[in-house]
C-alpha positions in Angstrom: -18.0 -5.5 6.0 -21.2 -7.9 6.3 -22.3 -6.7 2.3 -18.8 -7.7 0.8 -18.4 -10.3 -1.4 -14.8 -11.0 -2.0 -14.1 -12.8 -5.6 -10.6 -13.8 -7.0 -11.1 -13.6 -10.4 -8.7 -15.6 -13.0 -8.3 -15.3 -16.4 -7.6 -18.7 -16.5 -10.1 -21.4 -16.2 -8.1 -24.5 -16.5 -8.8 -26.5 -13.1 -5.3 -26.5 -12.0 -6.5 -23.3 -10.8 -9.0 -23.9 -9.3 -7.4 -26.6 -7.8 -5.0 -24.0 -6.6 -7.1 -21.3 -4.8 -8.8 -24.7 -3.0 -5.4 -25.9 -1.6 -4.7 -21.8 -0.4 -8.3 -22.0 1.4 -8.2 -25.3 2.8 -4.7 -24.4 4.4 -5.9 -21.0 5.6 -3.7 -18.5 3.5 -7.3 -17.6 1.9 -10.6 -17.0 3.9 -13.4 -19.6 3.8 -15.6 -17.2 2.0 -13.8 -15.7 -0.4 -14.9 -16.6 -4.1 -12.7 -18.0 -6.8 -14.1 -17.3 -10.6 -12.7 -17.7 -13.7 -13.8 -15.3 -16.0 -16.2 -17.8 -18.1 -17.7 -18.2 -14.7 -18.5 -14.5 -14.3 -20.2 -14.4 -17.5 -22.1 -17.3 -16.7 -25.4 -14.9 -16.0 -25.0 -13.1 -19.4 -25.3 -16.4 -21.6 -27.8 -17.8 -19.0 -29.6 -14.0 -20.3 -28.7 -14.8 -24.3 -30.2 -18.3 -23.8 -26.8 -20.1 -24.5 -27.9 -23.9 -24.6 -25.7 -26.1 -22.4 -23.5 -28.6 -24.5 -25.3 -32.2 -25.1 -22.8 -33.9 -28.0 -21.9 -36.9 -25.8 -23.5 -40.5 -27.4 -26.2 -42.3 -25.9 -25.4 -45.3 -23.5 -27.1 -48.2 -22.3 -24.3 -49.8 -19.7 -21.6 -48.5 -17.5 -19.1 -50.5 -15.5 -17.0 -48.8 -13.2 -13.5 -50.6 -11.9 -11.5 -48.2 -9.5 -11.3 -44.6 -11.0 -12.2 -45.7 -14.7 -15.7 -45.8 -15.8 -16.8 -47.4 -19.4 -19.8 -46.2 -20.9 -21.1 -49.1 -23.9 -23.8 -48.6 -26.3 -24.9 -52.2 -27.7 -22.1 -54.1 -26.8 -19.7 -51.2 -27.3 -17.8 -48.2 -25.2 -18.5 -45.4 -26.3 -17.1 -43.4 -23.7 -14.1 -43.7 -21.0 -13.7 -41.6 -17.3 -10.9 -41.5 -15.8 -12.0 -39.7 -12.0 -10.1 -38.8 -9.0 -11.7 -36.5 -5.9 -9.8 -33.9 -5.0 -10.3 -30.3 -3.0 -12.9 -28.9 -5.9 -14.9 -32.5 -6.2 -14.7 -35.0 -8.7 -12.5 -34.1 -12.0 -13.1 -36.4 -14.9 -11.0 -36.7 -17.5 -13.3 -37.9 -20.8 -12.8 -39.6 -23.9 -15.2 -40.6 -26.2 -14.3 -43.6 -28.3 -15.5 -43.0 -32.1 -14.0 -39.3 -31.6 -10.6 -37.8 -32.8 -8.7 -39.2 -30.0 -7.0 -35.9 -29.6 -10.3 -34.7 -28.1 -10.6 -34.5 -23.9 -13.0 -33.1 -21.9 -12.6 -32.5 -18.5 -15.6 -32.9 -16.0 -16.0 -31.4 -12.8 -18.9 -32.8 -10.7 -20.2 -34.3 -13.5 -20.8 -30.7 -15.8 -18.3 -30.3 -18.8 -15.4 -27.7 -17.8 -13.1 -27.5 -20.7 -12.5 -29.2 -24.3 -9.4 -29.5 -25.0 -8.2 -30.5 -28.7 -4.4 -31.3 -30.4 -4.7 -30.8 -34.4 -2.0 -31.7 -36.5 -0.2 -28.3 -37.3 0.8 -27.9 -33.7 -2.6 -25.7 -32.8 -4.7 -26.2 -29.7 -8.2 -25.7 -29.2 -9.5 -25.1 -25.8 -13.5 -24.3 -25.6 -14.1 -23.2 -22.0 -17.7 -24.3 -20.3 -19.6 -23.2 -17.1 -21.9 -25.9 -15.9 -21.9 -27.6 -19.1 -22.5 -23.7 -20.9 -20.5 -22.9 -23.8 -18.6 -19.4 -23.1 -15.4 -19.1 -24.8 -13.2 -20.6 -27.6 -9.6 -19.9 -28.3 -7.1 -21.2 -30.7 -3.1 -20.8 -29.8 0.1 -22.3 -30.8 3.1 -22.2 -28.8 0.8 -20.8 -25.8 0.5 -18.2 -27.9 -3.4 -16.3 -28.6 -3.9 -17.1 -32.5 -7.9 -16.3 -32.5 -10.9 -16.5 -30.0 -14.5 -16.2 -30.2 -16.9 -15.2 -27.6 -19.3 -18.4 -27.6 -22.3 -16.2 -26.1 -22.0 -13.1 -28.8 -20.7 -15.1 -31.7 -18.0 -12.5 -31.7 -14.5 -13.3 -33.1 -11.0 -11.6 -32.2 -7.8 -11.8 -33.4 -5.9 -9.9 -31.0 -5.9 -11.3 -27.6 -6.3 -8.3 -25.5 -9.5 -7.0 -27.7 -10.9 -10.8 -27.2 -10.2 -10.2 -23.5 -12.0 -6.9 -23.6 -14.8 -8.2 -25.5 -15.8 -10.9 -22.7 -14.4 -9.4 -20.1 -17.2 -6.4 -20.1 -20.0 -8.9 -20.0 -19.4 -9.1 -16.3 -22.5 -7.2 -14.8 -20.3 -5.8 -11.7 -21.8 -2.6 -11.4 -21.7 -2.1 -7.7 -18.1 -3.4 -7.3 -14.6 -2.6 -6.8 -12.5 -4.4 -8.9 -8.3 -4.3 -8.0 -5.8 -4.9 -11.1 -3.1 -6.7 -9.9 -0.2 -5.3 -11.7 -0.1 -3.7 -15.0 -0.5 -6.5 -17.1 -4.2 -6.9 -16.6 -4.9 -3.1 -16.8 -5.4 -3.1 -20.3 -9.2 -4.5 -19.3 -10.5 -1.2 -16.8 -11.8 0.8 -19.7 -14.8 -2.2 -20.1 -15.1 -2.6 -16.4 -18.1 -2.1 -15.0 -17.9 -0.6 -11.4 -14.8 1.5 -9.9 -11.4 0.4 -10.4 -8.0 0.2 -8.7 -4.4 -0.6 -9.9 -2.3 -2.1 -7.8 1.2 -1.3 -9.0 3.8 -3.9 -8.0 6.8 -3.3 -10.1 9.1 -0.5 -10.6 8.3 2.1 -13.0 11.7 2.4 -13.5 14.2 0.0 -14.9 17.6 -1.3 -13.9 19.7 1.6 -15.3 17.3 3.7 -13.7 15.1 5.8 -16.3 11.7 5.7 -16.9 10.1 3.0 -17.9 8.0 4.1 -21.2 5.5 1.3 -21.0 4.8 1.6 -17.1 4.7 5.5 -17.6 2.3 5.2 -20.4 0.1 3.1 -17.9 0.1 4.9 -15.0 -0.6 7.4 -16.9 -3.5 6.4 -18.9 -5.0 3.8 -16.5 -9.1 4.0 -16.9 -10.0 3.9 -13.1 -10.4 6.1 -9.7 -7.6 4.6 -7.9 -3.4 3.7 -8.3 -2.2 1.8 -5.0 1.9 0.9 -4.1 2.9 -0.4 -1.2 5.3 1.8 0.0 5.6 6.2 0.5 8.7 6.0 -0.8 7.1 4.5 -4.4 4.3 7.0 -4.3 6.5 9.3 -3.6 8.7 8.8 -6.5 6.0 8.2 -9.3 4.2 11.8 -8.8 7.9 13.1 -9.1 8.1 11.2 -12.4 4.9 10.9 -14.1 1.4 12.6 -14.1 -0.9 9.4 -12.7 -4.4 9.3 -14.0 -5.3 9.0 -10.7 -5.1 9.3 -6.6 -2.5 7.2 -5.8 -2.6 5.2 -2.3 -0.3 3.9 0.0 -1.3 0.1 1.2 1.5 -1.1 2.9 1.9 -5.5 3.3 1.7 -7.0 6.4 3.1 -9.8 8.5 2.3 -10.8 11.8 4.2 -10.5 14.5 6.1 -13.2 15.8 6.7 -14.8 19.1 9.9 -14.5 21.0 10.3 -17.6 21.8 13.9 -17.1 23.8 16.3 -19.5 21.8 19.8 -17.7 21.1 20.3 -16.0 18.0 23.9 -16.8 16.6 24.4 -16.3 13.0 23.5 -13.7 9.8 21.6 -15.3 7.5 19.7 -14.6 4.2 17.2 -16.2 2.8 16.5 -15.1 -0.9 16.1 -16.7 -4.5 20.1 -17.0 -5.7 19.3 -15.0 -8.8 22.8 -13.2 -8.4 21.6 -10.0 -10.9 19.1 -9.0 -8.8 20.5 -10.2 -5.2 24.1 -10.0 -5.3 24.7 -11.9 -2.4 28.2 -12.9 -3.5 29.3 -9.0 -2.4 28.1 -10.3 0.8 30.3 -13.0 1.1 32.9 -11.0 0.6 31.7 -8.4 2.9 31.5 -11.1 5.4 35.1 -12.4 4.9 36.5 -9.3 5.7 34.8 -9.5 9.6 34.3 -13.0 10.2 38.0 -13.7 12.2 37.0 -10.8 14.5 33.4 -12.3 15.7 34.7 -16.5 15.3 31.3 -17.4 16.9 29.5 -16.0 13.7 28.3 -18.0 11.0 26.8 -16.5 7.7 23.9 -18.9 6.6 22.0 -18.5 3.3 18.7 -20.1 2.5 17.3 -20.8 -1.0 17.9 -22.0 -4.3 18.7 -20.9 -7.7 20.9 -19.9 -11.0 23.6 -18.6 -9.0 24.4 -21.6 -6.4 26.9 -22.8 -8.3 28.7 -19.7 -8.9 28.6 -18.5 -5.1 29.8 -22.6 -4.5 33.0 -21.8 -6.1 33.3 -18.5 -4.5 33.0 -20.1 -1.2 35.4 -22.8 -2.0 38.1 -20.2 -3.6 37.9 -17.7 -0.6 38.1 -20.7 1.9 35.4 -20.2 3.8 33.4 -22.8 3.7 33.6 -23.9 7.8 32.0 -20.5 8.1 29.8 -20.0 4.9 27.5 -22.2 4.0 24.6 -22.6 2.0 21.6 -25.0 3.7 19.3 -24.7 0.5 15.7 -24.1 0.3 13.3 -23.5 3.8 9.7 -23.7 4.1 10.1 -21.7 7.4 11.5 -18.1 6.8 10.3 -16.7 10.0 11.7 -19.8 12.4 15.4 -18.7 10.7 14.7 -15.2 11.2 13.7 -15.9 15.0 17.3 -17.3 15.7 19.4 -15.3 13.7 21.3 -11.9 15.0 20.5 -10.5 11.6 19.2 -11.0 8.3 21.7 -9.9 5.6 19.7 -8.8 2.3 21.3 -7.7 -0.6 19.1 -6.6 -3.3 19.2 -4.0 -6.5 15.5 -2.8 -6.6 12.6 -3.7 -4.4 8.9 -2.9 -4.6 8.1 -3.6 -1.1 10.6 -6.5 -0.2 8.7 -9.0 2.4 11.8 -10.8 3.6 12.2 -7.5 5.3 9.3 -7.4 6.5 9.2 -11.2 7.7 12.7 -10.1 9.3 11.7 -7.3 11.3 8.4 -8.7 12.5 10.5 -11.4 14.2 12.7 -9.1 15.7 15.7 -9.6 13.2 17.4 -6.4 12.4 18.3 -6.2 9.0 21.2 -5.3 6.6 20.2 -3.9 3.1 21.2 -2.3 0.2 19.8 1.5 0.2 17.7 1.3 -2.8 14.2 1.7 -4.1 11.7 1.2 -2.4 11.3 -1.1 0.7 14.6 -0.9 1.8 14.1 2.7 2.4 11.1 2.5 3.8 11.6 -0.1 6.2 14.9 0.3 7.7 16.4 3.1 9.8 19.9 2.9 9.5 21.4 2.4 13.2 18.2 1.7 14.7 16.6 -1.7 13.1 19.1 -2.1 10.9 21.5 -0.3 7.8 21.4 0.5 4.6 24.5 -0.2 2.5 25.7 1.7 -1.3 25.2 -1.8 -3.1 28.4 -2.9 -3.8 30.4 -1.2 -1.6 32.2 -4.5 0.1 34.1 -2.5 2.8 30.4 -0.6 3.6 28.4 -4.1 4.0 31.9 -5.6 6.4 31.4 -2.5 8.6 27.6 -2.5 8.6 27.8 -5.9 10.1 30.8 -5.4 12.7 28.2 -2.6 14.0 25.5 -5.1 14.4 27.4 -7.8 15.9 29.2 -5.1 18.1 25.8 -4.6 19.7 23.3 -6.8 18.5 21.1 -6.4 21.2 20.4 -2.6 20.9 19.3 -3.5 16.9 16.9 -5.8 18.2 15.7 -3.4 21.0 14.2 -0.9 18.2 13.2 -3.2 15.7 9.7 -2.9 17.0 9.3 0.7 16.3 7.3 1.4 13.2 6.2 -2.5 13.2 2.7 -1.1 13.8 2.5 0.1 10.2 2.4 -3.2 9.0 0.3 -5.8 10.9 -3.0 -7.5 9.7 -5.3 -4.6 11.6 -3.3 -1.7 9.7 -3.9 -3.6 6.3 -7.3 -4.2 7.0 -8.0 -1.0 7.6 -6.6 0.0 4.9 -8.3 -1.8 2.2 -12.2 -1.1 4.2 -11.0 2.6 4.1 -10.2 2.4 0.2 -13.3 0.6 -0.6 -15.5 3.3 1.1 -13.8 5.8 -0.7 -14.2 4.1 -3.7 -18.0 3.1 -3.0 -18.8 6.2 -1.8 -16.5 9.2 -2.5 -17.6 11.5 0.3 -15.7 9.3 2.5 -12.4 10.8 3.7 -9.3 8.8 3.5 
């Protein structure tokens, strides 16, 4: 699509995030001409239109001496001002102080125009003025992280509830001929002041862990101010036009993960590589589970990858059932998809899942995969006997015979993990989100 201009746009402008979406473009997770914007920055044409004057409060200098990444600026004999500069991905950040100020005062410089103003007061407030090549746009006070008051530095305009301040800026953006995606439902509340048509990507469950309706999410979906709901899986869509009434179309755009290559090592072991957050993946049940098979497949080690609130608790499991020669945990990896490539299957307990990507990452590497049969990737995902099974979570004698079935004939689970793959590759998604933004461009166009 040669007319689109892709933008990432942040709410925050601190340059830690821009620093951020740099180091995702430089390694290639982003494309090269994709756009990251703050929101100050796309309201940088409205206060260039209200004839906002860019910031000139610094003192006058007559000498600078520079020694390594510290600059002193003097004014007859004495500093007035002190950089402190390092390059990095975005260009030169400076980090200012000027001398006869409040020394809780810093401004930070990028590429030599003022960025943000940062000031400490006594009572525990902060003060952060936010700037777009050196152009005043917005002013908040908080305490604790938390929104006290802002003020809209092109209108003059002051809020004192954050989401109203957010509204009140946030329509300045003269977007008309755009599509602008929500990610989630906590930056929904800003479609009704959107200019252009709007889409809500829904990434959460709209129900909750005891399973009713969520009244917040409901209230939402229901009331979102757009032309478009999307969800990642049939299953999800499925489920929220059983539950609620959505404001609008809802879409199905699944993830994606390429494919990987065989690369003919021999796979050996179960594995699971998840966050060991045990409320949410009880992988202790599939310990257990894995106790109850292990003596009849002796070549079979279970192997889980990752790190969290629960390692302790599933280290003294291990070490009360025993099975540590067999059960072990090898801590965090930065290469999911090399473990999935050499394991016979990827065990992966969870209580709710939106999409679930580890799946995904599984499958795609031809790693059949054990899961709990719950909303809403699971279900999606797996075929039970085919690429994999779905488990009642908690059932320990269901997960022990769901794996003596897969190492009783590992190969045929591997065989058919292929089959649906085609749903989810880079081409599909693609195609998905060009065939969304035609329909949302121009409505004629059938999905």
């Amino acid at each position: 699509m040669a007319d689109l201009d892709s933008v990432l746009l942040n709410l925050d402008h601190s340059p830690h995030q821009k620093l951020n979406f740099a180091e995702l473009k430089a390694n290639g997770t982003v494309g090269s001409d994709v756009r990251c914007l703050s929101v100050p920055e796309a309201c940088e044409s409205a206060a260039l239109k209200a004839g906002v004057q860019p910031f000139n409060g610094f003192p006058q200098y007559g000498h600078t001496e520079t020694k390594g990444n510290k600059t002193i600026y003097s004014q007859n004999g004495a500093p007035v001002m002190i950089d402190r500069t390092k390059q990095t991905l975005i260009g030169a950040i400076t980090k200012r102080t000027v001398t006869n100020e409040d020394r809780n005062l810093l401004y930070t410089l990028i590429n030599g125009s003022l960025h943000q103003l940062i000031k400490r007061n006594a009572d525990g407030t902060v003060e952060t003025t936010d700037f777009v090549n050196s152009l005043p746009i917005r002013w908040t006070k908080s305490k604790d992280r938390k929104f006290v008051i802002g003020k809209n530095l092109i209108t003059d305009t002051i809020c004192r509830m954050e989401r109203i301040f957010g509204q009140n800026l946030f329509e300045m953006i003269d977007w008309d001929h755009s599509v602008v995606f929500f990610d989630g439902v906590t930056s929904a509340y800003l479609a009704p002041v959107t200019k252009g048509q709007r889409a809500l990507f829904l990434h959460a469950d709209h129900r909750g862990p005891d399973g009713k309706i969520v009244p917040r999410s409901k209230y939402l979906i229901e009331n979102f101010k757009g032309e478009a709901i999307i969800t990642s899986t049939n299953v999800h869509k499925a489920q929220i036009e059983k539950d609620v009434t959505p404001s609008s179309e809802v879409h199905v755009i699944p993830h994606f993960c390429e494919r990987g290559q065989a690369l003919g090592q021999e796979r050996k072991h179960f594995v699971t590589v998840s966050r060991l957050k045990l409320t949410g993946k009880p992988i202790h049940e599939c310990i257990e589970a894995f106790c109850e098979v292990m003596d009849e497949f002796p070549d079979v080690d279970y192997l889980i990858y990752g790190t969290g609130s629960g390692q302790q608790q599933l280290e003294a499991q291990i070490a009360r059932l025993g099975c540590g020669d067999r059960v072990k945990l090898v801590g965090y990896t930065t290469d999911p998809l090399a473990i999935f490539q050499s394991a016979l299957a990827s065990v992966y307990p969870t209580t709710t899942e939106g999409f679930g990507l580890s799946i995904l990452e599984a499958l795609s590497n031809d790693c059949p995969v054990i899961s709990y049969d719950v909303n809403y990737g699971p279900r999606e995902m797996i075929e039970p006997g085919r690429n994999g099974e779905l488990v009642l979570p908690g059932d320990i004698d269901a997960i022990a015979e769901a794996m003596r079935r897969v190492l009783l004939d590992p190969l045929r689970y591997q065989r058919e993990v292929v089959n649906g793959l085609e749903r989810y590759t880079r081409e599909a998604y693609i195609a998905n989100y060009r065939a969304i933004v035609d329909k949302l461009t121009r409505p004629e166009t059938p999905l």
